[in-house]
Structures are given as structure tokens and as C-alpha cells.
C-alpha positions as CSV (number, residue, x, y, z in Angstrom):
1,X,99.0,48.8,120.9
2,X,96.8,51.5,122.1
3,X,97.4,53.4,118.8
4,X,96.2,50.4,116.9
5,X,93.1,49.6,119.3
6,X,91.9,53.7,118.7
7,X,92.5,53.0,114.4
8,X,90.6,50.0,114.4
9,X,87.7,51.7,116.4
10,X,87.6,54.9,114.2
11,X,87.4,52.5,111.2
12,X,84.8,50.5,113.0
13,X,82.7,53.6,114.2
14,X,83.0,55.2,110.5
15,X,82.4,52.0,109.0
16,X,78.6,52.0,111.0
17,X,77.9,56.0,110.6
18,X,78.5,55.4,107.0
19,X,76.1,52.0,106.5
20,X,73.2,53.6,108.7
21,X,73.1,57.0,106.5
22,X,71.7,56.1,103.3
23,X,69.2,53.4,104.9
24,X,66.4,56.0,104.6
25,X,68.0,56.7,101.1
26,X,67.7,53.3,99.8
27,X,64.2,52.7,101.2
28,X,63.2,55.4,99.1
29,X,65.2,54.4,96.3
30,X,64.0,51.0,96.3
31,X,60.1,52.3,96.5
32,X,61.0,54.1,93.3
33,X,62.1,51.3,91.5
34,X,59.4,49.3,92.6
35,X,56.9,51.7,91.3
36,X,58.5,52.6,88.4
37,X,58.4,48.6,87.5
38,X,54.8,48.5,88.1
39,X,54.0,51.3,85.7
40,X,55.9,49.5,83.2
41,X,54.5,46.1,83.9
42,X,51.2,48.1,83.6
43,X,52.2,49.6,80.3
44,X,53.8,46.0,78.7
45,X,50.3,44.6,80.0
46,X,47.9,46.6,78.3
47,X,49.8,46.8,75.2
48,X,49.4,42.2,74.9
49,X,46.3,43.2,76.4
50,X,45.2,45.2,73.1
51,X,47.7,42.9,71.0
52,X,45.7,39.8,72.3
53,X,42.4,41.6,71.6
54,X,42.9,42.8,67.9
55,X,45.5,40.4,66.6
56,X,47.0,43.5,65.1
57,X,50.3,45.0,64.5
58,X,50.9,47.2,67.8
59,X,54.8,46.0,68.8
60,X,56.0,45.2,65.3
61,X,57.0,49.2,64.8
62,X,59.7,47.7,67.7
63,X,61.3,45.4,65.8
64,X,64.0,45.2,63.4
65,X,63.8,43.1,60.6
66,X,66.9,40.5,60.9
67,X,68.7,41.0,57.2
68,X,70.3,37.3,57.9
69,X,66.9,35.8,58.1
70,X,66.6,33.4,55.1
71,X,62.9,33.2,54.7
72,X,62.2,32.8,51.0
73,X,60.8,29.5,51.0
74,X,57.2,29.0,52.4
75,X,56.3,27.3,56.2
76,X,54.8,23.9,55.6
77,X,51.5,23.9,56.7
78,X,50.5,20.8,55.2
79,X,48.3,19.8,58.4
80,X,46.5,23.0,58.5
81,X,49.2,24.8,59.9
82,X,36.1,52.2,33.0
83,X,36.6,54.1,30.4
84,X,35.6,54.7,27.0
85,X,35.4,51.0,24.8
86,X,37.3,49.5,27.5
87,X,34.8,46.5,28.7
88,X,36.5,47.2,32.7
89,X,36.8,50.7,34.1
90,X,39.9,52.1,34.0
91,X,43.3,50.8,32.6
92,X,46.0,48.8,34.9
93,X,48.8,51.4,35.4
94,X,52.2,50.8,34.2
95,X,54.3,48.8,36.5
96,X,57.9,48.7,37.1
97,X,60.3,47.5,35.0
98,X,62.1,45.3,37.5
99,X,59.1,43.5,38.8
100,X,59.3,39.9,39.1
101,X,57.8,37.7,37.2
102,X,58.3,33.4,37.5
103,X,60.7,32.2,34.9
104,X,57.6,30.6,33.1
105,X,55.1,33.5,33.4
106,X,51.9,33.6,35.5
107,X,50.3,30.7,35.9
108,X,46.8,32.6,37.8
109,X,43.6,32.3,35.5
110,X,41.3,34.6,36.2
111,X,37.8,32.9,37.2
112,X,35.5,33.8,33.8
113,X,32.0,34.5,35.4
114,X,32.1,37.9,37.7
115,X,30.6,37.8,41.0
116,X,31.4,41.3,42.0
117,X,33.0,44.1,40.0
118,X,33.6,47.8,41.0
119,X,35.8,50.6,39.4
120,X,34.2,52.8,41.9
121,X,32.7,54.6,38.5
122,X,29.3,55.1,39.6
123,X,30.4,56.9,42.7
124,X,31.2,60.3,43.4
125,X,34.5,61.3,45.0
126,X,34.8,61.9,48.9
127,X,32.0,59.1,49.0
128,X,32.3,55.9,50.7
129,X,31.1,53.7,47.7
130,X,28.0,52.4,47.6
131,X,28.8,48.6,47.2
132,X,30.9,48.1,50.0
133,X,30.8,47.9,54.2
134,X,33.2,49.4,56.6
135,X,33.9,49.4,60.3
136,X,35.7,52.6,60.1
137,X,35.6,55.4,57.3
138,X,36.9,56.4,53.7
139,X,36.2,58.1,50.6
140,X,36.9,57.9,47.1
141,X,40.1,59.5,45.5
142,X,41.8,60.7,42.2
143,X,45.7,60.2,42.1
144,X,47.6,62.3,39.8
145,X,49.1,60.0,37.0
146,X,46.7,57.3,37.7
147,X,43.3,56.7,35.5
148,X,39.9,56.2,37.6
149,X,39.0,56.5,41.3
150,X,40.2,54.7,44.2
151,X,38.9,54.2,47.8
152,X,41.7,56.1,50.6
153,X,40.8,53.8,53.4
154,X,41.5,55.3,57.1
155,X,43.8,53.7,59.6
156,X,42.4,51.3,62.2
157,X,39.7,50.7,59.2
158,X,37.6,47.0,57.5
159,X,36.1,47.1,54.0
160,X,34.2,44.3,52.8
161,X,32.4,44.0,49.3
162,X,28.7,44.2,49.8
163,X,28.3,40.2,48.5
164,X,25.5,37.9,49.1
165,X,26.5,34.5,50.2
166,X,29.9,33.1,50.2
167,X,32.4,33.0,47.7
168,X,32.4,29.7,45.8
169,X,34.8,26.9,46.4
170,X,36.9,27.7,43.6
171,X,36.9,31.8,43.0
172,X,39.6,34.3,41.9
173,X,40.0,38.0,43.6
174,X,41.5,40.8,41.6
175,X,42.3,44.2,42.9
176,X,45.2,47.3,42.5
177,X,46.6,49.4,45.6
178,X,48.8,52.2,44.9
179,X,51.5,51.8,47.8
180,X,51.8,55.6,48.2
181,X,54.3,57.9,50.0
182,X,54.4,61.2,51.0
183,X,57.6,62.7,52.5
184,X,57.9,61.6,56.1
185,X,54.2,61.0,56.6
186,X,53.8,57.4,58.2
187,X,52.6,54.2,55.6
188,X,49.7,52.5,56.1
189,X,50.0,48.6,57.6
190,X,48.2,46.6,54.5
191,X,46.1,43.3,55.3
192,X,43.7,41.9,53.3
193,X,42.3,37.9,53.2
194,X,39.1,36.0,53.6
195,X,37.1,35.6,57.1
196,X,34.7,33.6,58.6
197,X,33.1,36.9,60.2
198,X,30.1,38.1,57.6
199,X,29.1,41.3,59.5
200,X,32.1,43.5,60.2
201,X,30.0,46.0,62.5
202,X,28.7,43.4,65.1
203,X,31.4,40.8,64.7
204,X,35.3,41.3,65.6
205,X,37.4,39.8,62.7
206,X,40.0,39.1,64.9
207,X,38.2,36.8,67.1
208,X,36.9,34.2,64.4
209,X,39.4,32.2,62.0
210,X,40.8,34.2,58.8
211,X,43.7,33.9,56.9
212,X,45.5,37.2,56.0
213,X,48.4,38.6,54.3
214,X,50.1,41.9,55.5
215,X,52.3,44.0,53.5
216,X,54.0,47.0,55.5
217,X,56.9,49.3,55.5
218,X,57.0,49.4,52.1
219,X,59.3,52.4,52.0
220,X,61.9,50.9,53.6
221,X,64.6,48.1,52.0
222,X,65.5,46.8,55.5
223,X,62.4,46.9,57.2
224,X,59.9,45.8,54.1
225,X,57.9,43.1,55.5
226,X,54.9,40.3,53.5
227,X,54.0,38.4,55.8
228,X,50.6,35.9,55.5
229,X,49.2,33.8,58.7
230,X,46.3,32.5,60.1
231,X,43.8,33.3,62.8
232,X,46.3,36.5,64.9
233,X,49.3,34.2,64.3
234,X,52.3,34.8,61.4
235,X,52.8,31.4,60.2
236,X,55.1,32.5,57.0
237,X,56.9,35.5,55.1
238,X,58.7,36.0,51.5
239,X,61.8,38.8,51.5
240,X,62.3,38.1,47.6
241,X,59.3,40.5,46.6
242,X,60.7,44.1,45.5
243,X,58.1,45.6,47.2
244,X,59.9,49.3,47.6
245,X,60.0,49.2,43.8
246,X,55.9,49.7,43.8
247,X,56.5,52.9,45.9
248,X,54.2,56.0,44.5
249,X,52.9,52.9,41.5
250,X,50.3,50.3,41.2
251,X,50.6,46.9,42.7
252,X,48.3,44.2,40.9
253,X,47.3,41.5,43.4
254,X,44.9,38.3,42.6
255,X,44.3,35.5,44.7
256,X,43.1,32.5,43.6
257,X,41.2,30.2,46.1
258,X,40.5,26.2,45.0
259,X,38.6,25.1,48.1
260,X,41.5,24.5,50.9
261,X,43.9,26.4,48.5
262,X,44.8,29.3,48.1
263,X,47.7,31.0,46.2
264,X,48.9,34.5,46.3
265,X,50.3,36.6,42.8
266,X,52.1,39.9,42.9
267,X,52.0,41.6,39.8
268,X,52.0,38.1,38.1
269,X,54.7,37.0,40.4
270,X,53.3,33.7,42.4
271,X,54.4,34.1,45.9
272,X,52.6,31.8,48.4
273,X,50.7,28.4,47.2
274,X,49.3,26.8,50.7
275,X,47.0,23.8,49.9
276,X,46.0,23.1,53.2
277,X,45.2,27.1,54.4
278,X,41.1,27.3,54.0
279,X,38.4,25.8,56.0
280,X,35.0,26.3,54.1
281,X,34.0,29.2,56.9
282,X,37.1,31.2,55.6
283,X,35.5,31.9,52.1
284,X,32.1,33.8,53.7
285,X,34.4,37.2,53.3
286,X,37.2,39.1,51.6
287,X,38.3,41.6,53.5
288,X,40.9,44.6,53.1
289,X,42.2,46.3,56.6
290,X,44.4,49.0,57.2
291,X,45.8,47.7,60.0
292,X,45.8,49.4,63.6
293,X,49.2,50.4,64.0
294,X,51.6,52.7,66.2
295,X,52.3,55.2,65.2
296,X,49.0,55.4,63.6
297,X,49.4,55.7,59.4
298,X,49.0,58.7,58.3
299,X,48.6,58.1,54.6
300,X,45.6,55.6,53.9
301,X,45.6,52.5,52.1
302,X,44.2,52.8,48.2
303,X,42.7,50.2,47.1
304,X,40.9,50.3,43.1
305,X,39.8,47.9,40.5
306,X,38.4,45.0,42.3
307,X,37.1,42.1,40.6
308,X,35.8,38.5,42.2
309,X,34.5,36.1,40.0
310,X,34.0,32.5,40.0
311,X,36.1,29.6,38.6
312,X,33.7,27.2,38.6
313,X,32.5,25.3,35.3
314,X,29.7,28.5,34.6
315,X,28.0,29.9,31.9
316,X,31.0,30.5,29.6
317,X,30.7,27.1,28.8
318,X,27.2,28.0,27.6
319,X,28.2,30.1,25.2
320,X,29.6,27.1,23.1
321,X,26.5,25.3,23.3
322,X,24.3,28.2,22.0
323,X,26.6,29.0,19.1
324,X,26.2,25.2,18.1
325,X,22.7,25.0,18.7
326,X,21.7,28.1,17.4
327,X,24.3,29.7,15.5
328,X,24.9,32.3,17.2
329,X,26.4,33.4,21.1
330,X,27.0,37.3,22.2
331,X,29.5,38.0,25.2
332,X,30.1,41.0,27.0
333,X,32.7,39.3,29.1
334,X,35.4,39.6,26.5
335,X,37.2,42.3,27.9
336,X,40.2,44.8,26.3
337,X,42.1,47.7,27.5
338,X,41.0,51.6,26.7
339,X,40.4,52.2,23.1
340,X,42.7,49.0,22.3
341,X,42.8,45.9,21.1
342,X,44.5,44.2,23.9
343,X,42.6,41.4,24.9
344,X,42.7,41.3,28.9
345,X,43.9,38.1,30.2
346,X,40.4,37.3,32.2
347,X,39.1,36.9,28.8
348,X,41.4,33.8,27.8
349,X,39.1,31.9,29.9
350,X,36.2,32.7,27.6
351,X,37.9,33.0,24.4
352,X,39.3,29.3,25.4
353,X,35.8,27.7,25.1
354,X,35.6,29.0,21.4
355,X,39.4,27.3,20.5
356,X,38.3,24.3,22.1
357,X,35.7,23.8,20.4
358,X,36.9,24.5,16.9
359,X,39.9,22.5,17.7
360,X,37.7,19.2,18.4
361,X,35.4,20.2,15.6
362,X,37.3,20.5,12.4
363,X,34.0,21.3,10.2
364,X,32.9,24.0,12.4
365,X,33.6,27.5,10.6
366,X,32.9,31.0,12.4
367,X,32.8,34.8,12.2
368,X,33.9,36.8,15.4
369,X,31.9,40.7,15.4
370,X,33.2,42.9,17.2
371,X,30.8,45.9,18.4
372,X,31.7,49.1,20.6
373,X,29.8,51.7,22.4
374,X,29.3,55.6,21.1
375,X,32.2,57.1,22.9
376,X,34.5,58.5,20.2
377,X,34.0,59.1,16.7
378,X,31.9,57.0,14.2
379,X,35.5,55.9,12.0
380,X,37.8,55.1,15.0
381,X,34.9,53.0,16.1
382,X,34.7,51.3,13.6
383,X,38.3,50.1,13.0
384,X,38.3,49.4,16.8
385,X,35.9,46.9,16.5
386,X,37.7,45.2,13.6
387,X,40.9,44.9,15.1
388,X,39.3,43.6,18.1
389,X,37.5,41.1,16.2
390,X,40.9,40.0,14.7
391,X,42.6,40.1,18.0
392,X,39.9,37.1,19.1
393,X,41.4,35.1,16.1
394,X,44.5,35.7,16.6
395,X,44.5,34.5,20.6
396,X,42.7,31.4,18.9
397,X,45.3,30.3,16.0
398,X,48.2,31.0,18.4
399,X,47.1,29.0,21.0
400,X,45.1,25.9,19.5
401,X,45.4,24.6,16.3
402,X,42.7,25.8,14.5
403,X,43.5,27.3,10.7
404,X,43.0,30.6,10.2
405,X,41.0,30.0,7.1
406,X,37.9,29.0,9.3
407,X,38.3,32.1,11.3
408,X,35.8,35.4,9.6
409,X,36.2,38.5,11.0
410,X,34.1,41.8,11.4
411,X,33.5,44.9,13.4
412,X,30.3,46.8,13.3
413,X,31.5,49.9,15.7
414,X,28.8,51.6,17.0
415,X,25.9,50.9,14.4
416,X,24.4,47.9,15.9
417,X,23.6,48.9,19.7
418,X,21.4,46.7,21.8
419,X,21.1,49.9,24.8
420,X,20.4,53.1,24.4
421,X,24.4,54.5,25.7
422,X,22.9,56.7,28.4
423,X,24.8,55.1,31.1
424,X,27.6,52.8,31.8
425,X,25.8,49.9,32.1
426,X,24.3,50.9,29.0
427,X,27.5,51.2,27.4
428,X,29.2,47.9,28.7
429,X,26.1,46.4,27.1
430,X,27.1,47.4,23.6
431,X,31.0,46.6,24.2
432,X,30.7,43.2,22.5
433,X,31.6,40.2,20.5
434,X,29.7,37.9,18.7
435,X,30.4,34.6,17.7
436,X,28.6,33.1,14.4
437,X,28.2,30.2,13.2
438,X,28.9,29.7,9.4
């Protein structure tokens, strides 16, 4: 008995030595972890403190795209949730051959009267151009394989057009970036969208309603992410765009906007048509932002060949009136690619007015003149024009039903300037049609 009384003391008496040693030990322990919680509850709270600030992308670097995510179709948000003779600047690049298109082509129309326009051609390289405001910095750019200058916006960095007033109710927005990559060097976070906020330097965009549209990771198949939302919130996003196909190449974006509506086209591809998105206060700006992001992008965001113009009945439809009226109308706004006579397709608009017209007026008869600037030499001018000329009737009896035999058509090259072809503007002057009345 008194062998078991002395075991069950020893246990007893180690039992206590060993709970009262690490007391100390876990006091200490314990004001470590409590320490080490509050740095990171300090850390998680000023990241959503500069999440909740910005509305931008710090955090989404975090997170893995999940693959078994089916989101191809849109979120419902029906309750509100140039160069020589080229008319344009420089020539869209060649895209790749496995781009999407819808199985019925393109259905955008680019508006016909141009609101704001810039190739970036009047300015010299590692300037910020002259017709555009920014938060932050950039400069102006050649890319090797690419025609014309583009704009290398920094990261954490806003560009606005320089554009007096607001865009119309109905308006189309045209513009290129090259989604480039170098080695390991991080991508830029793309956005771009329209804004209430008019003055980027003493307004924050992210405070004021906006709807935006973000392409990122674009060098990754996994982790590519287009994603659109309103105010700082994601409402929506497409995986169906090939959007590591346009790595180191040109991606073509317009946006068309029909008050409330707005729909989004990747190189002709329609990807988002929201009819309830815009309030009026949304169309005051278009904006392009590359993005705040961690790690911060190291490549910038290139952005060329922007065009806004209007959609609204305009003076195109003028041009009708004054060839029936007075015989004669001259357009500068039919537009073709570099030394060719491929009619650019924000010319149909124009070119429309003339079929429509001869379509509902079977006695009208008319001669289309093509005329080009000085660039080049006298002959190849000359045949230029011609074929341009012919390309007008041609887009005409292919699409109405208008008889060739009504259709005359000329080209006077250079021999018939209006400007002296000292400058560019001087030169776009000259780049013309003209429609006569026989």
C-alpha cells in the first residue's frame, strides 16, 4: 500500500512541476501570437482600406481564376444592375487568324461625324500628347512591326481626351492597344469606360459612378480575366474571348453607346450588350486607366488610334441634300486604308446616304471623283484615285439596288488640290470624294 501511496504522489508532484514550468512560456507565447495577429489585422485593414479608396485591383493578383466557372453568358442587369493617302493615320495592324468573330459578322457601325480623332501624328515621341489629360504620366512610342505612334501609359495612371462637353446620347469610341509582353516583366491591369468625373486632377474617378471594363493577365490562359462593372463593383465577366492570342499584336476595341446602352466589340467580336448600364452623368468622360496593381506593371499599357464620333442623325445626311440641291457634295470623311482602295468600314455610314438615295430615286444619275494628296508620284496617284472612285460604286451596287449604269466614275489624283499639302491637315483636306450630280 505504501509503495502505491509514494507512486501516486511522485505522479502527482511531477504532474504539478511539469504544468507550472511553461506558464511563463505560454504567457509569452500567447503575447506573440496576439501581436503577430494585430500586425496582420493591421496589414488586411489597410489593404480594404486602399481597396475601398480606389476601387482598384490590389487583392486580385491573390486569386486564382476558378477554370469550372461557367461565365460566358452576361449578368442581367436589366434594373440598372496617318499615312500617306490614307484619310486616318496609320493602318490597323494585322490581327490573328483565330480571332473571333459572331457567326453573322459585326454588327457595330461606326458613328459617321468625328468628335475627336488622334493618331498621335502631330506629336513628337517621348511627349505626352497634346490633346489629352492625365493624372499620372506617359509618352509617345514606336513599336517595331507596328505603323504610327502610340501613347505607353504608366502604372497607377488616367488619360482622358481633351473633349468639350459630353459625349452625345448615341456615340461610338474606337481605339487599338497593343497587349505587349516582355519576358517576365509584369502586364499592365487594362480599364477603360466612361465617368461621371470631368476633371481627373481634382476629382477621384473612383468615388463618382463609371462603368468600366478591365482586361488583365493577358499572358496567361488560366488566369486571363475581362471583366466589366459598375461604380468599384464587378457585376459581369466573359472567358470565351482569346485574349492571350492578341499577345505582342493589336487589339481593336469600339464601344458603342445608345443612351442607357452600351455594347462592347473585340476585334469585331460583340461581347457585352447591357441596355440598362448608363445614366446620362456616365457619358461626360471616356477614360483609359492602367490600373493600380500589385505587383506594380512594369510594362505600360499602349493605347493608339482613337476615334469618337457621333451617331446621331448629323451632317452626313447633309451631304444628300446638297448634291440634290446643288449638284454637287465633297466629303473628306470617306476614309480608306494606306495607298489602297479599301474603303474603311466608318465610311459605310456615309457612303449609305448616297445608295439610299439613288435607291428611292430611280432618275437620279451620278459621278463619284476621287482626289488624293501629293504624297507619292503623279501616276500612282492618279490610278489611286480611280480605283477609289470605283470602290464607292461598287460598296453602292452590292449593297442597294442601284444599276451600275447610273454610277460614273473618275479620279483626278493630285491635280485638283483645295490646300496647299504643307501639313497634315492640309493633306487630309485634299484626300477626297466628290459626288456629282448628272
Amino acid at each position: 500500500m505504501k509503495r502505491y501511496l509514494l507512486l501516486l504522489w511522485l505522479l502527482i508532484a511531477g504532474y504539478l512541476t511539469q504544468a507550472q514550468a511553461p506558464i511563463p512560456k505560454r504567457v509569452e507565447q500567447r503575447a506573440k501570437d496576439k501581436a503577430n495577429n494585430r500586425v496582420d489585422n493591421n496589414i488586411d485593414k489597410g489593404l480594404d482600406s486602399a481597396f475601398n479608396k480606389t476601387g482598384r485591383a490590389i487583392g486580385n493578383i491573390f486569386k486564382k481564376k476558378d477554370k469550372k466557372t461557367n461565365s460566358d453568358t452576361d449578368v442581367a442587369i436589366a434594373n440598372g444592375k496617318n499615312a500617306s493617302n490614307s484619310g486616318t493615320g496609320p493602318a490597323t495592324s494585322t490581327r490573328p487568324s483565330n480571332a473571333g468573330t459572331t457567326s453573322g459578322g459585326s454588327d457595330f457601325e461606326p458613328g459617321g461625324k468625328v468628335l475627336f480623332e488622334d493618331h498621335f501624328d502631330k506629336d513628337r515621341l517621348n511627349d505626352f500628347p497634346a490633346q489629352w489629360n492625365t493624372n499620372g504620366s506617359g509618352k509617345l512610342v514606336t513599336i517595331g512591326g507596328e505603323v504610327g505612334k502610340w501613347l505607353d501609359v504608366v502604372h497607377n495612371c488616367i488619360i482622358v481626351p481633351d473633349f468639350k462637353g459630353s459625349l452625345p446620347d448615341n456615340c461610338t469610341i474606337e481605339f487599338d492597344l497593343f497587349l505587349r509582353s516582355e519576358g517576365g516583366r509584369s502586364t499592365p491591369f487594362i480599364q477603360f469606360g466612361l465617368s461621371q468625373v470631368k476633371d481627373i486632377l481634382r476629382e477621384d474617378l473612383f468615388y463618382q459612378p463609371r462603368f468600366f471594363i478591365n482586361l488583365h493577365r493577358y499572358t496567361e490562359e488560366d488566369g486571363k480575366t475581362l471583366e466589366y462593372g459598375l461604380g468599384n463593383d464587378v457585376i459581369g465577366n466573359k472567358s470565351n474571348f482569346p485574349l492571350t492570342a492578341y499577345v505582342n499584336k493589336v487589339l481593336h476595341v469600339a464601344i458603342a453607346v445608345n443612351k442607357s446602352r452600351i455594347r462592347l466589340y473585340l476585334d469585331d467580336q460583340k461581347l457585352i450588350d447591357l441596355p440598362k448600364a448608363l445614366t446620362t452623368g456616365m457619358r461626360n468622360t471616356f477614360f483609359l486607366n492602367n490600373n493600380a496593381v500589385i505587383p506594380a506593371s512594369e510594362t505600360g499599357m499602349l493605347v493608339g488610334n482613337v476615334r469618337i464620333a457621333s451617331a446621331e442623325t448629323d451632317a452626313r445626311s447633309l451631304l444628300v441634300k446638297q448634291l440634290l440641291e446643288e449638284g454637287k457634295a465633297v466629303t473628306n470623311d470617306i476614309l480608306f486604308d494606306v495607298n489602297s482602295d479599301r474603303i474603311k468600314k466608318e465610311s459605310f455610314a456615309i457612303i449609305d446616304q448616297f445608295g439610299d438615295a439613288l435607291q428611292k430615286t430611280p432618275a437620279l444619275k451620278i459621278r463619284i471623283v476621287g482626289h488624293t494628296d501629293n504624297d507619292g508620284n503623279d501616276a500612282d496617284n492618279l490610278s489611286l484615285s480611280q480605283r477609289r472612285a470605283a470602290a464607292v460604286k461598287t460598296y453602292i451596287t452590292e449593297n442597294y439596288a442601284v444599276a451600275g449604269s447610273r454610277i460614273q466614275t473618275d479620279g483626278k489624283g493630285e491635280s485638283q488640290p483645295v490646300a496647299t499639302n504643307n501639313s497634315a491637315d492640309a493633306k487630309a483636306r485634299n484626300r477626297r470624294v466628290e459626288f456629282v450630280k448628272l
